[in-house]
C-alpha positions in Angstrom: 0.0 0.0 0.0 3.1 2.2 0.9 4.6 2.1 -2.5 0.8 2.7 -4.3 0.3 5.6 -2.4 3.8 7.1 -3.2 3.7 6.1 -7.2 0.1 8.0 -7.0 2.0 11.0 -5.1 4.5 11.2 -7.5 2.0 11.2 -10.6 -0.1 14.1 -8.7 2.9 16.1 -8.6 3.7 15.6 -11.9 0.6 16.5 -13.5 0.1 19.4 -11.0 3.4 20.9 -12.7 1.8 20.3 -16.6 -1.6 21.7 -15.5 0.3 25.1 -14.4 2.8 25.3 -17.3 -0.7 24.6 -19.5 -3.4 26.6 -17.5 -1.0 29.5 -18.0 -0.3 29.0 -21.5 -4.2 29.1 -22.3 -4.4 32.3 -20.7 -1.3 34.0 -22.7 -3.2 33.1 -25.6 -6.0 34.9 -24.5 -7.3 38.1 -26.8 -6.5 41.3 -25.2 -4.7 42.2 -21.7 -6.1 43.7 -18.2 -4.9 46.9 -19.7 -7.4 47.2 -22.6 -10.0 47.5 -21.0 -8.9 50.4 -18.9 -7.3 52.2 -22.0 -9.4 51.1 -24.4 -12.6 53.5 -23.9 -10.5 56.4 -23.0 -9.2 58.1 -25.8 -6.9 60.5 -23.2 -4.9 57.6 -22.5 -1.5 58.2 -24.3 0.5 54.9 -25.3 3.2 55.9 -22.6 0.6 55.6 -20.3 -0.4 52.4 -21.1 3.2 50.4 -21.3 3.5 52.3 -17.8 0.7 50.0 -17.0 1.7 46.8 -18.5 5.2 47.2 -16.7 3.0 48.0 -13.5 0.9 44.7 -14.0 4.2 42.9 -15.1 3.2 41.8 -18.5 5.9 43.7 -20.3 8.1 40.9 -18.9 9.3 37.6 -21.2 6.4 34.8 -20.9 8.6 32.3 -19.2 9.8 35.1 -16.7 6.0 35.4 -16.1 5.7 32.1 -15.5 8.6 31.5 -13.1 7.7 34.3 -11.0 4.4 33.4 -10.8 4.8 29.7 -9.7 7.4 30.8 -7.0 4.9 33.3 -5.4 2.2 29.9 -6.0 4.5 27.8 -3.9 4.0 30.3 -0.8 0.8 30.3 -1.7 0.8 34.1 -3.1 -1.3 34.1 -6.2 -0.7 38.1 -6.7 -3.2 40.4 -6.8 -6.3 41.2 -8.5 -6.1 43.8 -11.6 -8.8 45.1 -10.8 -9.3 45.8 -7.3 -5.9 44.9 -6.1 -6.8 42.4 -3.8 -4.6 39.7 -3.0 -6.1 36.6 -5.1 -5.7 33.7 -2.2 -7.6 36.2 -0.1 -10.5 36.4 -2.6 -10.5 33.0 -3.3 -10.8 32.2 0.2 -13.5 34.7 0.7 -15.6 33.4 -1.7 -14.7 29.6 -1.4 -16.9 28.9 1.9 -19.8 29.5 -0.2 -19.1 27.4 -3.1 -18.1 24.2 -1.1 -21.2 24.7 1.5 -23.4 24.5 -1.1 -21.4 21.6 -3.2 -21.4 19.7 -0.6 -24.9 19.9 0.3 -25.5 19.0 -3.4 -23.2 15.8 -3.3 -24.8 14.9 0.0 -28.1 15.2 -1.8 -27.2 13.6 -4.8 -25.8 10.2 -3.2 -28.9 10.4 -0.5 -31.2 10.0 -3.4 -29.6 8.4 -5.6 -28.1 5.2 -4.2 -31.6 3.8 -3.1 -32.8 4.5 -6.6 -30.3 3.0 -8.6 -30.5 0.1 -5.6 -33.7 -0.6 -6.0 -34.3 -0.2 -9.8 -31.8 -3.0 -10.5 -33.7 -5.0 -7.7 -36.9 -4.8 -8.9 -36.1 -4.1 -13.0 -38.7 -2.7 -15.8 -41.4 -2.4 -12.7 -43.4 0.8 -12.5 -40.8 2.0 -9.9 -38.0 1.5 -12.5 -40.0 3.1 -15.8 -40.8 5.7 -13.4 -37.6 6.6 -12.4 -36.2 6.5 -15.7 -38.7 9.2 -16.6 -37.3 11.2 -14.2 -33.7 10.6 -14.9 -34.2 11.1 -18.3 -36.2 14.3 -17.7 -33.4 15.4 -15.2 -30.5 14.9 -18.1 -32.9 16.9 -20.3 -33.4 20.4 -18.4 -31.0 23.2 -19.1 -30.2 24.1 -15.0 -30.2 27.4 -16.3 -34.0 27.4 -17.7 -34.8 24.8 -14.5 -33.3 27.1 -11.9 -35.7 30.3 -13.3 -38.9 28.2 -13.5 -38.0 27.3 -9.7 -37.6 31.0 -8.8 -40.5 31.8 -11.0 -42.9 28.9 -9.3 -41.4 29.0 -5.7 -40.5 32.7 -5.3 -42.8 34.9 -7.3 -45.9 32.5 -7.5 -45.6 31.0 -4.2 -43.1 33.5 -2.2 -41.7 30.5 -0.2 -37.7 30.7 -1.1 -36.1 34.3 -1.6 -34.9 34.9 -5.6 -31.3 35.6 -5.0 -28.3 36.0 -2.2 -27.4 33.2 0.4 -28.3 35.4 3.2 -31.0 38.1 4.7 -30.0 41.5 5.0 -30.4 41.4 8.6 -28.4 38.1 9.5 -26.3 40.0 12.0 -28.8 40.3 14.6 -29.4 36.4 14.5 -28.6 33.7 16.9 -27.0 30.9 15.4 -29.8 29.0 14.9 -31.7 31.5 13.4 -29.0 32.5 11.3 -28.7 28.9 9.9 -32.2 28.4 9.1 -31.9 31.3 7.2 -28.6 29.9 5.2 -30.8 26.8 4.6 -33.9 28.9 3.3 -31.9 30.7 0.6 -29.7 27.9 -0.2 -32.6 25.4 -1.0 -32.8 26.2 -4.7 -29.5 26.6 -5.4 -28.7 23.1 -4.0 -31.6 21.3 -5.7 -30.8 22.9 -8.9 -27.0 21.6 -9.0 -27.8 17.9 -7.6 -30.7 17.6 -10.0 -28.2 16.1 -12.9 -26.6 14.1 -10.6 -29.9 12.4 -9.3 -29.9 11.2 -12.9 -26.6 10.2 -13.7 -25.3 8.4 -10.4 -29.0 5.9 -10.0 -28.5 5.3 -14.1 -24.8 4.0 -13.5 -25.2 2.2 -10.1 -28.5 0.9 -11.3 -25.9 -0.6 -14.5 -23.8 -1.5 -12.3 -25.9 -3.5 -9.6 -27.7 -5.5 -12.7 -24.4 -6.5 -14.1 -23.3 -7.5 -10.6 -26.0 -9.4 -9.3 -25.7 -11.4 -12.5 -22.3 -12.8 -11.2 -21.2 -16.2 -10.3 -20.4 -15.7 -6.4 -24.4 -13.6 -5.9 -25.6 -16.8 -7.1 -23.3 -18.9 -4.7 -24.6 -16.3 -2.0 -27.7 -16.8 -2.7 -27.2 -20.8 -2.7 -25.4 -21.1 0.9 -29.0 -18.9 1.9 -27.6 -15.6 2.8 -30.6 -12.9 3.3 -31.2 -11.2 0.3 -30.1 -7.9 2.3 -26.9 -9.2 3.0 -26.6 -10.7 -0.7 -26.9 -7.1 -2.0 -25.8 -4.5 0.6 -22.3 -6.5 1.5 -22.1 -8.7 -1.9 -23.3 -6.4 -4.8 -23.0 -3.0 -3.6 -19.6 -2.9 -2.5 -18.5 -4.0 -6.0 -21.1 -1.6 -8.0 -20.1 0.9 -6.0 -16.2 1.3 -7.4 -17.0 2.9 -10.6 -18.9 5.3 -8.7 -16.2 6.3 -6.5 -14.0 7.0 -9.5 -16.9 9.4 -10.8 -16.9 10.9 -7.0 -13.3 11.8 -7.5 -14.6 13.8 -10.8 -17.9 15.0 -9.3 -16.2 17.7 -6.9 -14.7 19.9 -10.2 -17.6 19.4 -11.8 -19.9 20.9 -8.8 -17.5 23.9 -9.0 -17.6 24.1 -13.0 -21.4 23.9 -12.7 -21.8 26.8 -10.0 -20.9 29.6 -12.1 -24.6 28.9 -13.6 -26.3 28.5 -10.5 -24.2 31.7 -8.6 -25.1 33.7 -10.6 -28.8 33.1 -11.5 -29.0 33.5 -7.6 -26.4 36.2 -7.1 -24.2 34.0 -4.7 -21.0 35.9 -4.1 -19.0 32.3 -4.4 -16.6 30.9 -6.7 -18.6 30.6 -9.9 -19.4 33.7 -9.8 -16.3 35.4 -9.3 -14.6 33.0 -12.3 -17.2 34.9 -14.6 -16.3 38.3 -13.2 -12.9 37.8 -14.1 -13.1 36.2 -17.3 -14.8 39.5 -18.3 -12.5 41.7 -16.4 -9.1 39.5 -18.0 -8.0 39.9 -14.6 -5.6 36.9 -15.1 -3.9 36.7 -11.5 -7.9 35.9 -10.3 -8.1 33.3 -13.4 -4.6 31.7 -13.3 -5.4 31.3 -9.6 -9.0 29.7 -9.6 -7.7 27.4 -12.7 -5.4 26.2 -10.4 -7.9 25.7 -7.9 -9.8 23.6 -9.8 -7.5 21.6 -10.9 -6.0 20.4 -7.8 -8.8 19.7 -6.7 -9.7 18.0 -9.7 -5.9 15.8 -8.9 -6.6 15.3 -5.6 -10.3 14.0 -6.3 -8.2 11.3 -8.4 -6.1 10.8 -5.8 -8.7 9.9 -3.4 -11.2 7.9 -5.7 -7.8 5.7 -6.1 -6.6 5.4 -2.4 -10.8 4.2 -2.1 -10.8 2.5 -4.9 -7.7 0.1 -3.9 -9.0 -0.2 -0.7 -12.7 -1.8 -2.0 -10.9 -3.7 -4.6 -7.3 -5.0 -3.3 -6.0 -6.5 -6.5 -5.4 -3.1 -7.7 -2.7 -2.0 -5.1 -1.2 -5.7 -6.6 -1.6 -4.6 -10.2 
């Protein structure tokens, strides 16, 4: 297990380094600079002006100068600071970051809550009503644009109804709150966001494990389970689920990007001041010291979600640590 989990550690370091040599790349080849956009409209800004700008921001520098400089001030964890506020980047990130995982998590949470037992059940009992049934709404779930879905929530449940506020994560007044209060209120304006990003992972995790749980309880040793008269619960909770269940853990490992990807939607439809919402600020701003940093945000977390769905993965299924 020792020399798996360094051989993993190596390859994460590995493809941390390519993913900053290529995530700054892409950017370089970006249209445009920060500096357009604050020269560009102003026709009293004189060329002088603007190269005293670009050596301000840096970007009169040599690319792999650039790049040096920035991945030494990465390894202290000093992204730089924004263009256009001058904030330090690491300081915005983290500002905006308990946002974005609260209400990732509370989508993954939802997602595997729900649908486990589907895809459990559906490759109990297959083609029954529950099954067709659920395959409607998987299929319905794939279909919707979260965009479109997420306004037809706010237009049913917030305008029509007036049960969940439109837009923000908070009241206006959360700082007179206890903490109970203050938490219900977090829940109340979080409810649509969170529904909105779990509902296309309702559909796709209960269609794979469902896949996976038929192809499985097909196998030699469920019927050899079933023969020495093991309960049916045991046959497919200990038997068949533990082995359906390692193709989902390598989609777990991908699943916690993906939630971050998909946020910039859902944040801003309902105005959450979190991650995906300040990626789209600063694509529009070319503020690359935000964007450099949040792409490498993403993508560790998108390595280390690797990482982990293989430590799991070897651990459910031993002959991989062999292999």
């Amino acid at each position: 297990m020792g020399s798996f989990l360094a051989r993993k550690a190596l390859q994460f370091s590995i493809a941390l380094f390519g993913m900053t040599l290529l995530s700054f790349g892409i950017i370089q080849l970006a249209p445009g600079d920060p500096t357009g956009l604050e020269t560009s409209m102003n026709p009293r800004v004189s060329v002088e002006a603007r190269e005293r700008m670009r050596r301000l921001y840096g970007l009169d520098r040599p690319l792999h100068v650039q790049y040096i400089h920035w991945l030494r001030r990465c390894v202290t964890l000093d992204m730089g600071n924004s263009f256009s506020d001058g904030e330090p980047v690491t300081q915005k990130i983290l500002r905006h970051l308990p946002i974005t995982i609260a209400i990732n998590l509370l989508s993954l949470l939802l997602i595997l809550v729900v649908a486990i037992p589907i895809g459990i059940l559906s490759a109990i009992r297959p083609y029954s009503w529950f099954d067709k049934a659920t395959t409607l709404f998987v299929f319905a779930g794939f279909s919707l644009p979260s965009f479109w879905f997420a306004l037809l929530l706010m237009i049913f449940f917030g305008v029509y109804l007036g049960i969940f506020p439109l837009s923000g994560h908070q009241s206006l007044v959360v700082e007179g709150f206890s903490w109970s209060e203050r938490l219900l209120d977090y829940a109340h304006h979080l409810t649509l966001p969170v529904f909105v990003s779990s509902i296309a992972g309702f559909s796709g995790y209960s269609r794979y494990l469902r896949s996976e749980m038929l192809e499985v309880i097909r196998q030699d040793y469920i019927r050899t389970a079933r023969a020495k008269g093991l309960s049916e619960r045991r046959v497919i909770c200990h038997h068949a689920l533990r082995n359906a269940l390692l193709p989902i853990v390598t989609l777990l490992g991908m699943e916690i990007p993906s939630l971050i990807g998909g946020s910039v939607i859902v944040e801003n439809i309902f105005a959450i001041p979190g991650m995906g919402r300040l990626s789209f600020q600063a694509v529009f701003e070319r503020d690359y010291p935000v964007i450099m940093g949040l792409t490498l945000f993403v993508g560790l977390l998108t390595l280390m979600g690797n990482f982990l769905a293989d430590v799991v993965y070897s651990w459910l299924n031993p002959k991989i640590r062999l292999s």
